[in-house]
PQR file with spaces between the fields and no chain letter, atoms N, CA, C, O and H, PARSE charges and radii, in Angstrom:
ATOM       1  N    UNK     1       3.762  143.231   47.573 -0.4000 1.5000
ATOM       2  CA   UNK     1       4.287  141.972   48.063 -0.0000 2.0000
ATOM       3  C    UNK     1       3.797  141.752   49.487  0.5500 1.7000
ATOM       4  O    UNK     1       3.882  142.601   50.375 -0.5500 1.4000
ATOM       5  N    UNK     2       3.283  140.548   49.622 -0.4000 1.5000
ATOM       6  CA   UNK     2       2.642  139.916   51.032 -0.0000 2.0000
ATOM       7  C    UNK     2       3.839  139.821   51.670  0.5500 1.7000
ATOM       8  O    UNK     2       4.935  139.735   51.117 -0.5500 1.4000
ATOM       9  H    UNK     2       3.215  139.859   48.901  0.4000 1.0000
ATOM      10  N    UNK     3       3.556  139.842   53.184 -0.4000 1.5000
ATOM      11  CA   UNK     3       5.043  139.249   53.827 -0.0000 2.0000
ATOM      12  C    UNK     3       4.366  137.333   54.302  0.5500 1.7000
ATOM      13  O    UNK     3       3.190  136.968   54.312 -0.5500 1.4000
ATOM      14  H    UNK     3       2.666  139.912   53.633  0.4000 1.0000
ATOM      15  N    UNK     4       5.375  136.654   54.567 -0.4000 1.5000
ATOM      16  CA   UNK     4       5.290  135.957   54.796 -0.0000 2.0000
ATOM      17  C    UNK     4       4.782  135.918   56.405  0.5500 1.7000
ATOM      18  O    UNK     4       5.083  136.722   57.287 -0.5500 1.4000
ATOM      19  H    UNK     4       6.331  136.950   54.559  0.4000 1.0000
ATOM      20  N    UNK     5       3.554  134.234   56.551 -0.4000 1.5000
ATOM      21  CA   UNK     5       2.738  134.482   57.654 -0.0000 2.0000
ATOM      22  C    UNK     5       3.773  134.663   59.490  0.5500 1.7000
ATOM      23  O    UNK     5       3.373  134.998   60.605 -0.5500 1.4000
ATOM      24  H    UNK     5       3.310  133.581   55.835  0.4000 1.0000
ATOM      25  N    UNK     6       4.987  134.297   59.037 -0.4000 1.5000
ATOM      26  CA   UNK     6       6.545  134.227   60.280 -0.0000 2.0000
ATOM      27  C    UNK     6       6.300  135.266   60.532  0.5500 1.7000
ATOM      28  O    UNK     6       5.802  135.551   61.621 -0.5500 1.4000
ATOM      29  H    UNK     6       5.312  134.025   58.131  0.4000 1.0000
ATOM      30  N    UNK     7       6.543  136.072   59.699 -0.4000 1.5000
ATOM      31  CA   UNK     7       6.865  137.469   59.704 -0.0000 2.0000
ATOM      32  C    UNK     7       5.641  138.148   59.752  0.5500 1.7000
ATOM      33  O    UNK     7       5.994  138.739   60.773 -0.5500 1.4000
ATOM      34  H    UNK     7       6.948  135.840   58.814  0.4000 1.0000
ATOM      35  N    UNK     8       4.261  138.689   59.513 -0.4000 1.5000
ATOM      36  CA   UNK     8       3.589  138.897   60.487 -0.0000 2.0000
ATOM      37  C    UNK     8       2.857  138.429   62.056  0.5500 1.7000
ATOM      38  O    UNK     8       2.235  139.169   62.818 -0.5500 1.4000
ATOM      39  H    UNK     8       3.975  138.209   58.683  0.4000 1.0000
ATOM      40  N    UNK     9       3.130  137.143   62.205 -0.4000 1.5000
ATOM      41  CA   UNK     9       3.235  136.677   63.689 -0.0000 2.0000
ATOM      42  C    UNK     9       4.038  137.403   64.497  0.5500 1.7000
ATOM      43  O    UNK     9       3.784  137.958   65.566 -0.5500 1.4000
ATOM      44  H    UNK     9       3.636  136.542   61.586  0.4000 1.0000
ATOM      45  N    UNK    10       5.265  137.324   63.721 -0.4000 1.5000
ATOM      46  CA   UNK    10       6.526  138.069   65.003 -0.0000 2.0000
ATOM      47  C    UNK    10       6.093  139.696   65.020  0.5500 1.7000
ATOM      48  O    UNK    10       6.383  140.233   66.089 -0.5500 1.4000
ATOM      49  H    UNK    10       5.471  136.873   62.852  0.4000 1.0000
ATOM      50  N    UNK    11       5.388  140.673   63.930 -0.4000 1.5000
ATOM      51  CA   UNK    11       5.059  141.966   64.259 -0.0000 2.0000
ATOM      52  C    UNK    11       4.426  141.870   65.323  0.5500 1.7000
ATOM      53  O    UNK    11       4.550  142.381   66.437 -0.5500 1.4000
ATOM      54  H    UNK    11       5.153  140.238   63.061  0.4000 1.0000
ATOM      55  N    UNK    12       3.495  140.920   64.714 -0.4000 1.5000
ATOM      56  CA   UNK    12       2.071  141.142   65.558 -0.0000 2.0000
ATOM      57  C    UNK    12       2.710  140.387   67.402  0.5500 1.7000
ATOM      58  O    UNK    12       2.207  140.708   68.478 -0.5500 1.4000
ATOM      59  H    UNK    12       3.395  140.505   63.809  0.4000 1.0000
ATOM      60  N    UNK    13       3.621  139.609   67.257 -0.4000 1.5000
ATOM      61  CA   UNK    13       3.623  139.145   68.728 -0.0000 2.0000
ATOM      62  C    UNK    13       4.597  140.563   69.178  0.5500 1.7000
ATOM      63  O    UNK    13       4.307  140.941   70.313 -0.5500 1.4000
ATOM      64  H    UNK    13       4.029  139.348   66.383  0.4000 1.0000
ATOM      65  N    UNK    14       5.287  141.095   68.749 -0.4000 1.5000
ATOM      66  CA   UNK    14       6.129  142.423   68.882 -0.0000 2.0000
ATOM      67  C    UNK    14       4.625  143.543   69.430  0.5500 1.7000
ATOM      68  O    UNK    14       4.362  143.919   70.572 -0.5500 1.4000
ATOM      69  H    UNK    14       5.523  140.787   67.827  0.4000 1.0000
ATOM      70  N    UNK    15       4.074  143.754   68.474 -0.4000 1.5000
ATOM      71  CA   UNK    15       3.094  145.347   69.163 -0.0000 2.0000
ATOM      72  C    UNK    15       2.068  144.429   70.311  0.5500 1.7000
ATOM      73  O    UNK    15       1.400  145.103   71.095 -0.5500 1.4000
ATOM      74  H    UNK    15       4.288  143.448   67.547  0.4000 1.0000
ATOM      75  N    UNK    16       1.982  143.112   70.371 -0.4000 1.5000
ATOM      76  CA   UNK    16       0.964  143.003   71.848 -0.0000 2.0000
ATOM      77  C    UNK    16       2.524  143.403   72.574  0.5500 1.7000
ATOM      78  O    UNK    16       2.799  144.580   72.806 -0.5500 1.4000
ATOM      79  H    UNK    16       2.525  142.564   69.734  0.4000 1.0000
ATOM      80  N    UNK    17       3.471  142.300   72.888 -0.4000 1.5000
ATOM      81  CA   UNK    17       4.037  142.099   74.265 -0.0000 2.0000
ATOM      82  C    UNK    17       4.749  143.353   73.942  0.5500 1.7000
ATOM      83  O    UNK    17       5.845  142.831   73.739 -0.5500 1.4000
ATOM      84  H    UNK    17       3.248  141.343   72.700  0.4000 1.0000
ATOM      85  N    UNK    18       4.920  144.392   73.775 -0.4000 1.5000
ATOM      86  CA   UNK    18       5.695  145.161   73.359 -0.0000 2.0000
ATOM      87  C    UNK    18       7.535  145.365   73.692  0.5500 1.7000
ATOM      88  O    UNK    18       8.190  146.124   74.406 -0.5500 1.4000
ATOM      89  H    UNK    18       4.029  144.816   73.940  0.4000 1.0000
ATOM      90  N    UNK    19       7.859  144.269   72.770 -0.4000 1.5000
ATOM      91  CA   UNK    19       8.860  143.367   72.479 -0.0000 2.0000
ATOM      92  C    UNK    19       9.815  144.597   71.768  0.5500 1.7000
ATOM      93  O    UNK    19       9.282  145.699   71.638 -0.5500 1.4000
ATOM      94  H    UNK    19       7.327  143.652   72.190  0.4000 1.0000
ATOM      95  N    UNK    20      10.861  144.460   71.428 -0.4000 1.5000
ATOM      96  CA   UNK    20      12.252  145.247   70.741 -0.0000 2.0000
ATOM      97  C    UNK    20      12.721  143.795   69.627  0.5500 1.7000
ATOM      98  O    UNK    20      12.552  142.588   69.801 -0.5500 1.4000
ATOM      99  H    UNK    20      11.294  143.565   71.534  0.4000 1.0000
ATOM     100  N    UNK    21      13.216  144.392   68.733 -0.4000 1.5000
ATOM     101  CA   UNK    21      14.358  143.316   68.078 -0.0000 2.0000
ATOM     102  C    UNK    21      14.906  142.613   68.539  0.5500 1.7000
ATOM     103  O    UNK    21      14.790  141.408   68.319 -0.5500 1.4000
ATOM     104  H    UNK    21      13.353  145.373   68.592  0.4000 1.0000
ATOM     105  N    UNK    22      15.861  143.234   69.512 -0.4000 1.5000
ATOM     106  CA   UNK    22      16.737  142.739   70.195 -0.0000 2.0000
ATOM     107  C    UNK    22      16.189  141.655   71.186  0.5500 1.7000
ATOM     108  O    UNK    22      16.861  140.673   71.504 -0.5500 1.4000
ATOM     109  H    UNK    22      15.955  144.213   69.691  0.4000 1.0000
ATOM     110  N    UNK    23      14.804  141.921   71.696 -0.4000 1.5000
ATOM     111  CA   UNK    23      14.617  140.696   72.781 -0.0000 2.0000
ATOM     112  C    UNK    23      14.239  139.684   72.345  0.5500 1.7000
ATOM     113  O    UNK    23      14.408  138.574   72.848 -0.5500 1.4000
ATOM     114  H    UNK    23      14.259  142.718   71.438  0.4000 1.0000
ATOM     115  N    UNK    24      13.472  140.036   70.987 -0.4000 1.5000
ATOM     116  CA   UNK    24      13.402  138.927   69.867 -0.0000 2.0000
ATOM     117  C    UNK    24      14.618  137.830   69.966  0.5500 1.7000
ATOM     118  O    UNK    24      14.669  136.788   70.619 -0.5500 1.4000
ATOM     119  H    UNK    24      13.334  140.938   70.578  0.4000 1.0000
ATOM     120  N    UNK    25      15.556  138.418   69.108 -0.4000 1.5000
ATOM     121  CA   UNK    25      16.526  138.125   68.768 -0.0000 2.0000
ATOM     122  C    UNK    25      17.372  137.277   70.001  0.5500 1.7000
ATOM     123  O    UNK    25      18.221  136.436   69.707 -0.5500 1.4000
ATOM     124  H    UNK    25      15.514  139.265   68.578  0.4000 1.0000
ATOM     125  N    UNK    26      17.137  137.504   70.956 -0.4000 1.5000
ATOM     126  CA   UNK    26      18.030  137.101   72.133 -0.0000 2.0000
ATOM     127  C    UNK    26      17.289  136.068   72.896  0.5500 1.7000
ATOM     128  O    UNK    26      17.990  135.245   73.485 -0.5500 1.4000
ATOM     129  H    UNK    26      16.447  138.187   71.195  0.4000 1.0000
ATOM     130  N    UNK    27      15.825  135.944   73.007 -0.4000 1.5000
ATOM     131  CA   UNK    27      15.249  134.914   73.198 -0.0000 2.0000
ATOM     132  C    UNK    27      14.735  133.516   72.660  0.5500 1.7000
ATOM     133  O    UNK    27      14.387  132.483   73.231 -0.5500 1.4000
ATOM     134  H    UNK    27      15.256  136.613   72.529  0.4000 1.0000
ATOM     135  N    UNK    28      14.876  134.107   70.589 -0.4000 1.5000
ATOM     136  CA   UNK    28      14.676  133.085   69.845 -0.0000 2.0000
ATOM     137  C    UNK    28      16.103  132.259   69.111  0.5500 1.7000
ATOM     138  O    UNK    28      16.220  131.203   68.490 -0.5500 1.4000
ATOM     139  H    UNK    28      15.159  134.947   70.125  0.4000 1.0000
ATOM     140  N    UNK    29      17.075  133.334   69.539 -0.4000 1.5000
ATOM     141  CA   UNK    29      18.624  132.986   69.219 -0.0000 2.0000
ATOM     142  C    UNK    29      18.493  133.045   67.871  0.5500 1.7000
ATOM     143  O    UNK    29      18.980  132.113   67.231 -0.5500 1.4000
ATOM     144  H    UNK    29      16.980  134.193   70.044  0.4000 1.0000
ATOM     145  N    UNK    30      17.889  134.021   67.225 -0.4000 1.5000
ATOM     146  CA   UNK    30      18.180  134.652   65.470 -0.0000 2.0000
ATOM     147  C    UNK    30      19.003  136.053   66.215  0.5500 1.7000
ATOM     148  O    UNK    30      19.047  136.690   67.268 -0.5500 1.4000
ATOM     149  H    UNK    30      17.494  134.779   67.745  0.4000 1.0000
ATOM     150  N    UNK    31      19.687  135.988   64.617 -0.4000 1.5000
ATOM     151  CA   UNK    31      20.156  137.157   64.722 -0.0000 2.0000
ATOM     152  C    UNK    31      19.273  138.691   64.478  0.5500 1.7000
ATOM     153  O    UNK    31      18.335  138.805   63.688 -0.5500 1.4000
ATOM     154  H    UNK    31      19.651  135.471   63.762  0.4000 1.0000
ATOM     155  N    UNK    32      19.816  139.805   65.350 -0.4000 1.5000
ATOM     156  CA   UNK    32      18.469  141.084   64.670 -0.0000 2.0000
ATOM     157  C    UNK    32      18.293  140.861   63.491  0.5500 1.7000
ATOM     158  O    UNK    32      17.316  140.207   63.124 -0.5500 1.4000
ATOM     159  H    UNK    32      20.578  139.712   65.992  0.4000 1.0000
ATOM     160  N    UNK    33      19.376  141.449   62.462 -0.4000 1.5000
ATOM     161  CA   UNK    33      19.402  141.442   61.070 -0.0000 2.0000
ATOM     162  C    UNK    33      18.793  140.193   60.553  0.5500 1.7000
ATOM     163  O    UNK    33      17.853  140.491   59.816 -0.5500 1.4000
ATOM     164  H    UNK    33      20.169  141.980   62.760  0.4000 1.0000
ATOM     165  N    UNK    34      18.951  138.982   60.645 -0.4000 1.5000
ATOM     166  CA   UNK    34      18.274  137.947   60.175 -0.0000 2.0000
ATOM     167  C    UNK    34      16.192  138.138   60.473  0.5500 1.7000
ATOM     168  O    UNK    34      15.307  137.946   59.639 -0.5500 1.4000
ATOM     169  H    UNK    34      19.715  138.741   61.244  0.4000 1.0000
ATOM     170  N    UNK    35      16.072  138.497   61.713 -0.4000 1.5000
ATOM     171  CA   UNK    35      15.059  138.907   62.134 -0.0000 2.0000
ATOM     172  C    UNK    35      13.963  140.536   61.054  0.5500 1.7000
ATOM     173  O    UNK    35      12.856  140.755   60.561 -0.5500 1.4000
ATOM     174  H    UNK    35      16.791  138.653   62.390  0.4000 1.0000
ATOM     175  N    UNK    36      15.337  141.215   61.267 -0.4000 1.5000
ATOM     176  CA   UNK    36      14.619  142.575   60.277 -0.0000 2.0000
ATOM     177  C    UNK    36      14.193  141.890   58.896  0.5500 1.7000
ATOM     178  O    UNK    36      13.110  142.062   58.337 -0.5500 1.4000
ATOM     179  H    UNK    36      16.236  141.037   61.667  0.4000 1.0000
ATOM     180  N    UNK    37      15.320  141.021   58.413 -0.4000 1.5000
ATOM     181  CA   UNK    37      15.489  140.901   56.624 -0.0000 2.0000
ATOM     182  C    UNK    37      13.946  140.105   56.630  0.5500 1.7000
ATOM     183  O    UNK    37      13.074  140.415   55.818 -0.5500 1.4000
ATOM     184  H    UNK    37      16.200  140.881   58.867  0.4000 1.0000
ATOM     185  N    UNK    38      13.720  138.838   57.865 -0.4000 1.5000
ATOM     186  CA   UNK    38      12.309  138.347   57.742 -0.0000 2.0000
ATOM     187  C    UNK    38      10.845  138.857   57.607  0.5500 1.7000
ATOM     188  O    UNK    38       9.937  138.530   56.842 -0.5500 1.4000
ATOM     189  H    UNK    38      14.428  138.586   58.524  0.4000 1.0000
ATOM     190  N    UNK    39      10.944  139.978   58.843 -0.4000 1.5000
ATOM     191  CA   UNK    39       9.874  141.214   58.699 -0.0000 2.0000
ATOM     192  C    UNK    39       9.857  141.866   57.978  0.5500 1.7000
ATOM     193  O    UNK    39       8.737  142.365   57.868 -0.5500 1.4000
ATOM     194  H    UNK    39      11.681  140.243   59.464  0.4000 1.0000
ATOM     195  N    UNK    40      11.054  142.488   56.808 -0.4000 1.5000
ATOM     196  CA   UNK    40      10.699  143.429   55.655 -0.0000 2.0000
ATOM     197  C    UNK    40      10.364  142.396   54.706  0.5500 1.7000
ATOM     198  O    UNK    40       9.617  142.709   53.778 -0.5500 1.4000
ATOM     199  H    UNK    40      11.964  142.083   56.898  0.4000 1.0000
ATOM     200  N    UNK    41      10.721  141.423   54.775 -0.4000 1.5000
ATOM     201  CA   UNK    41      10.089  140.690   53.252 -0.0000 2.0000
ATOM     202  C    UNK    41      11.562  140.181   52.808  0.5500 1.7000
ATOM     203  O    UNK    41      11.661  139.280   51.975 -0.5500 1.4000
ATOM     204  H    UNK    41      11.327  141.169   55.529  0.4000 1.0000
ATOM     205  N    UNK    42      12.287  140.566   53.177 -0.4000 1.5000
ATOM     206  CA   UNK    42      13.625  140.749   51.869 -0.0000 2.0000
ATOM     207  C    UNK    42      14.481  139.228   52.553  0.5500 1.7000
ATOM     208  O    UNK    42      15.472  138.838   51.936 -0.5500 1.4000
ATOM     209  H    UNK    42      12.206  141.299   53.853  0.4000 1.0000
ATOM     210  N    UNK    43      14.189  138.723   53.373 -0.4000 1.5000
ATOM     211  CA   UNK    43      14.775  137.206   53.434 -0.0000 2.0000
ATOM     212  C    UNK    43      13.892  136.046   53.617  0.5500 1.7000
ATOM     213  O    UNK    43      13.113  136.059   54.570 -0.5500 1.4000
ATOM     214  H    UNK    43      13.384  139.040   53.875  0.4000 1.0000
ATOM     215  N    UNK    44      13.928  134.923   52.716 -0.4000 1.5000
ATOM     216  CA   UNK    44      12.451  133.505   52.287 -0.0000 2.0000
ATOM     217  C    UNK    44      13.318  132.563   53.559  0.5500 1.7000
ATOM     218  O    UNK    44      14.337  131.877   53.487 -0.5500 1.4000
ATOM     219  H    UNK    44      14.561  134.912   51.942  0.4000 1.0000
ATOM     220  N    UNK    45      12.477  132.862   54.616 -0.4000 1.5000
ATOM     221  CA   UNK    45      13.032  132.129   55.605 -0.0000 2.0000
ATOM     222  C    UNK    45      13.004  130.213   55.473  0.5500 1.7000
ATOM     223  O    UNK    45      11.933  129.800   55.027 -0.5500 1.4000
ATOM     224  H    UNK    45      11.649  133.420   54.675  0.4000 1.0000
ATOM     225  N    UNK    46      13.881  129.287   55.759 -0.4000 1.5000
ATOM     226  CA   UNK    46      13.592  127.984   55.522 -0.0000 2.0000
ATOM     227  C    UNK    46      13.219  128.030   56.613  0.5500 1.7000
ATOM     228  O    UNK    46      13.127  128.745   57.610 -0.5500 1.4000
ATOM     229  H    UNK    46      14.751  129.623   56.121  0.4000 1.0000
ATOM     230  N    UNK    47      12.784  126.021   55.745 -0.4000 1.5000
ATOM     231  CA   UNK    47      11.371  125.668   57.242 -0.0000 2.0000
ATOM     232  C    UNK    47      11.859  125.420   58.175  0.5500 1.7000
ATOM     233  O    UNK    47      11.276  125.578   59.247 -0.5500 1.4000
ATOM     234  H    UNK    47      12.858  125.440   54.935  0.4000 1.0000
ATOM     235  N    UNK    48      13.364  124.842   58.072 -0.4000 1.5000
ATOM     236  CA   UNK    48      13.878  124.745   59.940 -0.0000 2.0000
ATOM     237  C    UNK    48      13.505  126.456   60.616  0.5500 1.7000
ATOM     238  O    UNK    48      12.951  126.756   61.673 -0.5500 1.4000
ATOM     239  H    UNK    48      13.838  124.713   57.200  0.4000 1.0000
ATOM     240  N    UNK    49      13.995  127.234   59.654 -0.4000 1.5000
ATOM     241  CA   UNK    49      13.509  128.845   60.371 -0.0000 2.0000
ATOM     242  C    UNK    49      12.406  128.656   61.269  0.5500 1.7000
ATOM     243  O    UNK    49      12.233  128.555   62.483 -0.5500 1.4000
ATOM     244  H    UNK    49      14.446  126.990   58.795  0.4000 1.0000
ATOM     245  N    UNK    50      11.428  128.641   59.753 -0.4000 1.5000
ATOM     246  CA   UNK    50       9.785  128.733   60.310 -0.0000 2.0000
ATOM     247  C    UNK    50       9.529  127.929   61.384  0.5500 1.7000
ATOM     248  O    UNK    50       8.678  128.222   62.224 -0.5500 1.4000
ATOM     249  H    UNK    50      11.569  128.723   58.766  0.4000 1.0000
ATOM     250  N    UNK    51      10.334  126.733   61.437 -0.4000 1.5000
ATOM     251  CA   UNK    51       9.795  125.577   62.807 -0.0000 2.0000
ATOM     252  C    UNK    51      10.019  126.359   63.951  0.5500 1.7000
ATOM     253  O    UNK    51       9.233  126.535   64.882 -0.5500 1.4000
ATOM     254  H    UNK    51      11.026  126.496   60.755  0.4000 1.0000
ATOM     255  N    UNK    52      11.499  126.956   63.770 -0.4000 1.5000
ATOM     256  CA   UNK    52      11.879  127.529   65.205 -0.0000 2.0000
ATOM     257  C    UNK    52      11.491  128.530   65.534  0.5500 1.7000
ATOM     258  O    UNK    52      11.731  128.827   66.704 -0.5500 1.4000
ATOM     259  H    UNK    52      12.137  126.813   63.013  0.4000 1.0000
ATOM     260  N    UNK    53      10.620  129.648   64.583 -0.4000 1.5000
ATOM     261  CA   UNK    53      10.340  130.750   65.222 -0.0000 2.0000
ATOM     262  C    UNK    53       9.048  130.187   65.180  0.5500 1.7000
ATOM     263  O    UNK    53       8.351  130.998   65.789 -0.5500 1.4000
ATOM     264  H    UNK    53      10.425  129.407   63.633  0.4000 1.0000
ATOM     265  N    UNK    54       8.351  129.273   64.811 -0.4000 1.5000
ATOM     266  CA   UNK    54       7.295  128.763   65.408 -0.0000 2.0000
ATOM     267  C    UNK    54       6.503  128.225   66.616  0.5500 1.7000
ATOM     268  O    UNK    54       5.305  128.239   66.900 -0.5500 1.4000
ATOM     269  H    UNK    54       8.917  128.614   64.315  0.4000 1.0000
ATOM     270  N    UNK    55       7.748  127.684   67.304 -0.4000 1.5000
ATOM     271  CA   UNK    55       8.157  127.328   68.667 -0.0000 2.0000
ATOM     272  C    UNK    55       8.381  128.446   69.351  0.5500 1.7000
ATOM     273  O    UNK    55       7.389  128.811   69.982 -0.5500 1.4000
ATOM     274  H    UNK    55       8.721  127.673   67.074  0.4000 1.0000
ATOM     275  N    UNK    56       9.451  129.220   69.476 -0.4000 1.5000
ATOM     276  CA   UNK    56       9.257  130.770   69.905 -0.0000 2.0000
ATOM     277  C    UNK    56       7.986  131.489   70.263  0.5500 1.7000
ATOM     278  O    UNK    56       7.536  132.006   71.286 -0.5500 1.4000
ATOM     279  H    UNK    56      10.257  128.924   68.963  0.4000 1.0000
ATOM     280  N    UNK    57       7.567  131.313   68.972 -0.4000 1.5000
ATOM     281  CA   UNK    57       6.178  132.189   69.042 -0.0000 2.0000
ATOM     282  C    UNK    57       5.051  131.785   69.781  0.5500 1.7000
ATOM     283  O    UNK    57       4.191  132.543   70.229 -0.5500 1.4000
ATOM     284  H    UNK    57       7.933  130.893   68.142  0.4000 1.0000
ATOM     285  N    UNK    58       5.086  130.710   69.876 -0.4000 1.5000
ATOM     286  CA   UNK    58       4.039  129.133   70.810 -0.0000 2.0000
ATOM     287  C    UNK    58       4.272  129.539   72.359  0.5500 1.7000
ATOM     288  O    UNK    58       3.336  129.894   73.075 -0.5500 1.4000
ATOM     289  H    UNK    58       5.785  130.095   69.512  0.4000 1.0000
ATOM     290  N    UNK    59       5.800  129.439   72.868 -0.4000 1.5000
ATOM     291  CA   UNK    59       6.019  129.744   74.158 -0.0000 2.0000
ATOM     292  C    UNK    59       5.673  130.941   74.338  0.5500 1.7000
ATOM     293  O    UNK    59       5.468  131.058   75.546 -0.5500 1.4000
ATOM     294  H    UNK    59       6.560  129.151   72.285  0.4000 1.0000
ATOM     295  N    UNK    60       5.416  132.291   73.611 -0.4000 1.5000
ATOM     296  CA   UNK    60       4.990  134.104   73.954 -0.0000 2.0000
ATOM     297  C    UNK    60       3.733  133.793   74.258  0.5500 1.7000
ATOM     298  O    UNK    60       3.323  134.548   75.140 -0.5500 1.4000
ATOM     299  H    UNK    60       5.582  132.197   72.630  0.4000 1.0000
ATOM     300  N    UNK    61       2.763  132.839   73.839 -0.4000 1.5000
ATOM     301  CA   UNK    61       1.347  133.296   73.948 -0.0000 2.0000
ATOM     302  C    UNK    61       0.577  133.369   75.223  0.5500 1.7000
ATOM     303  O    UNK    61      -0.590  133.760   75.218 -0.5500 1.4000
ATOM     304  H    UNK    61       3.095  132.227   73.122  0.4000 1.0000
């Protein structure tokens, strides 16, 4: 199973800035757990999700 492209952005923005869950989580206002379930695969994030961690991910670069 592929992960969805959210969820390798946020690894991949995690091992450059070398980021934690938690700062994830506290800067994009998801919860960790909502955050983990996205990166293992095991939660189909909606597109309001994807918009907002899209935006998130826009302001890290």
């Amino acid at each position: 199973m592929s992960l969805p492209k959210i969820a390798e952005e946020l690894i991949d923005l995690q091992k450059r800035k070398e980021l934690t869950d938690t700062q994830i989580a506290f800067e994009s206002h998801f919860s960790v757990e909502k955050l983990h379930q996205i990166k293992a695969g095991e939660f189909d994030p909606s597109d309001e999700d994807i918009k907002h961690l899209s935006a998130y991910l826009a302001s890290k670069k």
